[in-house]
Structures are given as C-alpha cells and as structure tokens.
C-alpha positions in Angstrom: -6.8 12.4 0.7 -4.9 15.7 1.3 -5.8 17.1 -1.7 -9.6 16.7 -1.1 -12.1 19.0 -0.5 -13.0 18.2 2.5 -9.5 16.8 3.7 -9.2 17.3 7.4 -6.9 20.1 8.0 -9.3 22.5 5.6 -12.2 21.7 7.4 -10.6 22.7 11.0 -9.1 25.9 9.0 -12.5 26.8 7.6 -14.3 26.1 11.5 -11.5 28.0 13.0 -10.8 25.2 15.0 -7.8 23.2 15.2 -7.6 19.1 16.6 -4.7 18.3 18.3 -2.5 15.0 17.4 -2.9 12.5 20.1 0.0 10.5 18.8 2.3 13.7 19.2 1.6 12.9 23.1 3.4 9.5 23.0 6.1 10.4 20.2 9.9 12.1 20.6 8.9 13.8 17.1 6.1 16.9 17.0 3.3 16.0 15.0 4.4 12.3 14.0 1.8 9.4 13.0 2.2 6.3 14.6 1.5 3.0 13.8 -1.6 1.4 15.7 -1.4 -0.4 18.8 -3.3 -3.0 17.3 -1.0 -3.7 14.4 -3.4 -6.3 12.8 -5.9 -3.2 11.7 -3.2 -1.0 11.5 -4.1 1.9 8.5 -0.7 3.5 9.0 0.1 2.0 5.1 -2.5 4.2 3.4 -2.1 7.5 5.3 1.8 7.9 4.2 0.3 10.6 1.7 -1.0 12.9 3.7 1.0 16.8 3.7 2.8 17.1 7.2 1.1 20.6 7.6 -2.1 18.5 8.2 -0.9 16.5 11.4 -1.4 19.0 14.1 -5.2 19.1 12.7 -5.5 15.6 13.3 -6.4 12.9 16.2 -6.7 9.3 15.8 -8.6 8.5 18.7 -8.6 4.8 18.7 -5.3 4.0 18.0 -4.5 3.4 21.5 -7.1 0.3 21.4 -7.2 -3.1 20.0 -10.1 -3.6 18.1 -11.6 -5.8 20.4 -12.0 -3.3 23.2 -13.1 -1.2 20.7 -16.0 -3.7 19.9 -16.6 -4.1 23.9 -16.8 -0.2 24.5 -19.1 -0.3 21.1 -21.7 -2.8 22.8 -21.7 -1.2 26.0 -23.0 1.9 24.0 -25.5 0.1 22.4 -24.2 1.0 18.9 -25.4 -1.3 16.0 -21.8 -1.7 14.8 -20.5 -3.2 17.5 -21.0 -7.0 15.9 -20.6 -5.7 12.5 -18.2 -7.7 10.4 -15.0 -6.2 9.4 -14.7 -4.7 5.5 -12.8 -7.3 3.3 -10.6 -6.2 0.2 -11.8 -3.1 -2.1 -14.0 -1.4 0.4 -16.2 0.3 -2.9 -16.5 -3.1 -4.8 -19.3 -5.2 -2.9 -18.9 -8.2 -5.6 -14.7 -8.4 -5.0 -14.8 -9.2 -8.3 -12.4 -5.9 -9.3 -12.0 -7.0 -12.9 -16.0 -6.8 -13.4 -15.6 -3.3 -11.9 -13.1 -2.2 -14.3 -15.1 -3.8 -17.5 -17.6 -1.2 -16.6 -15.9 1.3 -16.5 -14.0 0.7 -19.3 -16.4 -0.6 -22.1 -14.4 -2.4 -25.1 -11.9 -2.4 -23.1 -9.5 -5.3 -24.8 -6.2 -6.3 -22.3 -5.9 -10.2 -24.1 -2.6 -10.9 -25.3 0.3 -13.5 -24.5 1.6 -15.5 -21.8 5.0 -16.0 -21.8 8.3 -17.5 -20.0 11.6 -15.0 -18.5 13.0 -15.8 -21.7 10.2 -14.2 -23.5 8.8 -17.6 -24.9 5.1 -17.8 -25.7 3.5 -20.2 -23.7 0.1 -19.7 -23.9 -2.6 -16.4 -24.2 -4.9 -14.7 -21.6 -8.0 -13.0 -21.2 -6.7 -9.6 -20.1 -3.6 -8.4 -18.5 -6.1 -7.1 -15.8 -6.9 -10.0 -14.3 -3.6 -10.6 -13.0 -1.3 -9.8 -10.0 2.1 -9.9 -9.6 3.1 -13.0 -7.3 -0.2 -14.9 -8.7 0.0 -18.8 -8.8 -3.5 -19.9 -8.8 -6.0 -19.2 -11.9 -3.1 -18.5 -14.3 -4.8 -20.9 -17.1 -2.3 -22.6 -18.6 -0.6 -26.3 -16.8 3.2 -27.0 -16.6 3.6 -29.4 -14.6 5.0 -27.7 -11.9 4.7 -24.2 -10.1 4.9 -20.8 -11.4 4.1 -17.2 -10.9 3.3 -13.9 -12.8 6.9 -12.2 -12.0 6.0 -9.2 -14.6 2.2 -7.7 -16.4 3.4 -6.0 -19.5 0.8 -3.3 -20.0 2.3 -1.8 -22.6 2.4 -5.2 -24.7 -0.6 -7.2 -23.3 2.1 -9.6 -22.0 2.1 -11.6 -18.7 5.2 -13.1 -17.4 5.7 -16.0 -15.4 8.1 -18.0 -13.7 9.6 -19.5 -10.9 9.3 -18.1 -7.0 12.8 -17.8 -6.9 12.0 -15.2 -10.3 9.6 -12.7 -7.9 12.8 -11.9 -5.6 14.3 -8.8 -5.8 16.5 -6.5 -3.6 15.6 -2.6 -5.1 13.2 -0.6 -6.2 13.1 2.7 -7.6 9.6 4.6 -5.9 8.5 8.3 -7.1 6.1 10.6 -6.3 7.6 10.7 -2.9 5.9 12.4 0.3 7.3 12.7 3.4 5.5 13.1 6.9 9.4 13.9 8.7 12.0 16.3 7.6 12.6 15.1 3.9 16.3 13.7 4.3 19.2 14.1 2.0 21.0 11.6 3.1 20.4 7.5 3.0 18.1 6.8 6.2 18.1 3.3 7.5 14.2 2.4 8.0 12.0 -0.3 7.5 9.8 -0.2 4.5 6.5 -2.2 3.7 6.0 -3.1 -0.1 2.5 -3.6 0.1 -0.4 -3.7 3.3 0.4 -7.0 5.0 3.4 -7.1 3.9 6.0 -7.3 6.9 8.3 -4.3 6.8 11.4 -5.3 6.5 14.9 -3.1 7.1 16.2 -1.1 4.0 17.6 1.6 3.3 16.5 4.5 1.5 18.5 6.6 -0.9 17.0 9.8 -2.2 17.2 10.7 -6.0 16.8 14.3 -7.2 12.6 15.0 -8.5 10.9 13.4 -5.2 12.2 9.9 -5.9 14.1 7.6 -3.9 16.1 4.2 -4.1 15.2 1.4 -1.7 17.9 -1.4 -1.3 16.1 -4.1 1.1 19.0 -5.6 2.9 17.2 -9.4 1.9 15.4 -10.1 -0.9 11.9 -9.2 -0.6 9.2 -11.1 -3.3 6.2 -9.8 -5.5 7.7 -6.0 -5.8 4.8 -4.6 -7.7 4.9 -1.4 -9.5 2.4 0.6 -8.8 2.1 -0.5 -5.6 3.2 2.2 -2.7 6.4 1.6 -0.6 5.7 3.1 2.9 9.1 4.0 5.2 9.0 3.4 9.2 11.6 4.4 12.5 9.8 2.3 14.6 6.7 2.7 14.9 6.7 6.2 13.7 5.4 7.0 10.0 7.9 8.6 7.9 6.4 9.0 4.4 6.2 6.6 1.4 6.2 7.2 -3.0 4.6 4.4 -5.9 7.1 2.0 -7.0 8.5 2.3 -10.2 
C-alpha cells in the first residue's frame, strides 16, 4: 500500500493538502496507529507496512466506533450499506475457493508430490502443495487413525508434512523485510506480536538482526507459525511495525 500510486500520503502531497491523524489525538507517541476500538474488526494487522512519513497524512475516522454504531449511524443516513453483510476471507476471490484462483493464473501449474511424516516417511501423495495450510487437519486425504496436522509445505520439494499438534508449536521465528511505524530500535523491545489476523497477540520479545530482520522469541509456545505469513509488533494498543516470517 505505501508504494502505490495512489497511496494516501501522495495524493494529499499532490492536493497540497495534508489529513491530520486522529489517533495521534489519543496517543503519548506523534503520529502512532492504534488498534481499533472495536478489536473484533480491527485492520491494525494489515496496515504494519505502511512508511511512518505517511501517518500525519492520515485519519481513520471510525476507529473510535464499534461496528454496530457504525451500522446505526449508517441507517439513519439512509445508506444502502448499512445491512450489508460483512466481507468474508479473500476479499478479491468471490468463489473462496483460492486454489481455483491460483490454477488460473497459473496454467500447468503442477504442485502434486508426497505426503510424509516428521521423520520424512512417505505416507501418502497429494494433489498440490497449494492446497494446503500450515495447522490444517481437515481435508488432508489420507486416514491414520488418529489426528494430525500439516506442521511444514515443502515448496521446494512438493512435500507436505504432518504430524501431531504438539509438532505445530514453536517458540521463534526469524521475520525479514522489516518496517517499522516507531523509532526502529536497536535494542530487544518487549511487545506483543500477532502471527497471523485472529491470532491473539501474545508477549515476545523482539531482537533485531542486521538487513531489516528481527528475531521473535514468544515467551510460550505459539502453534501454526507460517512462513510467509506477517508477524505484526504491539505496546499496547499502539502499532509498532511488523516483517514476513522466515
């Protein structure tokens, strides 16, 4: 999004205009994004890549509000979107069916290759490699008699891994392409970091590596760590920045 044409903060340049941050109002920091009142719709997650330069151009006006008195002003306007349901998963896929979406847009596409165990042993094959998500129980295609995950998606070899819950726990993570909406720090900062959208941040802290990287020691196991996936840092409810897991 900062890196768009039409991202926010070049528009006001271009209009000679500037928006002020109506977070900055209610936060000790200038400029700071803060999570939503209404933590159920809360889009704080997505927005940890936007450049810090951008902030003063921005205003979230309806962050103040929970959705449902959003809904109520909404109807007392007479808008047409006041009843309208919310969005579910991938916004730009109307079918959900993401794999579908991917097969046409990448004809001959071939991701089948082996199931396998934490010990590498071949247990069955699959479709595509695509198909899958880390922390995935249901749909795997193979029976053993008892429950099991995909801990690991090989790309590289075609390979899905499963195995037990206990398997998808892990403590660290290595994220990259860091960006930070605070002073980047040089030190370890204690924070709470989210692994994913719903996940429920949880208290780490966060060691920063040389090349806009950082290391994220969770101080209890935290399950499905998905590569790929961003890590997003918080103080509070205050936004601090986020990078892609490793």
């Amino acid at each position: 999004i900062a890196d768009c044409p039409g991202a926010p903060g070049q528009i006001a340049d271009r209009c000679g205009s500037s928006i002020s941050n109506q977070q900055s109002a209610i936060s000790n920091q200038p400029f700071s994004l803060l999570r939503a009142r209404d933590l159920t719709k809360d889009q704080s997650y997505v927005l940890f890549g936007l450049k810090r330069e951008m902030l003063p151009h921005l205003l979230f006006p309806v962050g103040e509000y929970p959705k449902s008195e959003i809904r109520e002003m909404a109807r007392k306007l007479g808008l047409r979107v006041a009843d309208k349901p919310d969005s579910q998963e991938i916004c730009f896929v109307p079918s959900q069916d993401y794999v579908e979406f991917l097969h046409r847009r990448l004809p001959g596409f071939d991701g089948s290759g082996e199931i396998v165990d934490t010990a590498g042993g071949s247990i069955g094959r699959h479709d595509g490699f695509e198909g899958y998500t880390i922390g995935q129980r249901k749909g795997l295609g193979i029976a053993l008699g008892e429950r099991r995950y995909v801990v690991q998606i090989d790309a590289a070899q075609r390979r899905v891994v499963i195995g037990s819950r206990e398997d998808l726990l892990c403590s660290t993570l290595v994220a990259d392409r860091l960006n930070w909406l605070c002073e980047p720090p040089a030190d370890p900062v204690r924070c709470t970091a989210k692994i994913r959208y719903l996940h429920q941040a949880a208290t780490a802290t966060v060691r920063p590596i040389p090349g806009a990287q950082a290391e994220v020691v969770f101080d209890a196991p935290q399950s499905a760590i998905t590569p790929g996936q961003a890590v997003v840092f918080y103080d509070g409810d205050r936004l601090l920045g986020g990078g892609y897991i490793r």
